[in-house]
C-alpha positions in Angstrom: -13.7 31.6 81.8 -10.5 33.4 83.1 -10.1 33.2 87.0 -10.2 36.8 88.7 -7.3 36.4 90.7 -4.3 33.8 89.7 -1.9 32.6 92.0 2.3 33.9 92.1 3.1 30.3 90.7 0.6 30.5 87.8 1.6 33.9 86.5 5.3 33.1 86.7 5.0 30.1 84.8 3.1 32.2 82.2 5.9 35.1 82.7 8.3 32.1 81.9 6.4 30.4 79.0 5.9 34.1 77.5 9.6 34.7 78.0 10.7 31.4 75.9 8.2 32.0 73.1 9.4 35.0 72.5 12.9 34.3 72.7 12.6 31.5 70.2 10.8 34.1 68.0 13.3 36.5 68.0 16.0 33.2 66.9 13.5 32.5 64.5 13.8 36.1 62.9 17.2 36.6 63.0 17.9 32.8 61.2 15.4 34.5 58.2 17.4 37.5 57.8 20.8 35.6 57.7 19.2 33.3 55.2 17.9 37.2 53.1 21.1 38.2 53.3 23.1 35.3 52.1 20.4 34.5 49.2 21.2 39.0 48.5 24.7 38.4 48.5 24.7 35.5 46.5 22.6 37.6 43.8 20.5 34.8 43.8 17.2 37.7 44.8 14.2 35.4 44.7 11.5 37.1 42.6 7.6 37.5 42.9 7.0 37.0 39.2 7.0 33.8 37.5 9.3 33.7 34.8 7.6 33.4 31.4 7.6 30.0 29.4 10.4 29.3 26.6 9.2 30.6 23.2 8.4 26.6 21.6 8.0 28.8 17.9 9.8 27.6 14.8 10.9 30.9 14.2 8.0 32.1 11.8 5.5 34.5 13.2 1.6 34.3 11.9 
């Protein structure tokens, strides 16, 4: 269970652990839209659809 009161040390060391995490977050986000926007400009767009299989037909349709 959470302490009712917490001591000036324990909250800044939260504060500070708070403060990194979201720091490395906010690298972590701007390092995926770098990657977006080189893989946009490279026309290289990944797509949600699979692409469909090669057609292994000899040519004549049933």
């Amino acid at each position: 269970m959470r302490r009712a009161m917490e001591t000036g040390s324990e909250t800044m060391s939260r504060q500070e652990r708070l403060k990194s995490a979201l720091r490395d977050n906010l690298k972590r986000r701007k390092e995926q839209a770098r990657g977006r926007a080189q893989t946009a400009e490279a026309g290289a767009e990944p797509t949600s659809e699979p692409k469909p299989p090669p057609d292994k037909s000899d040519g004549n349709q049933p």
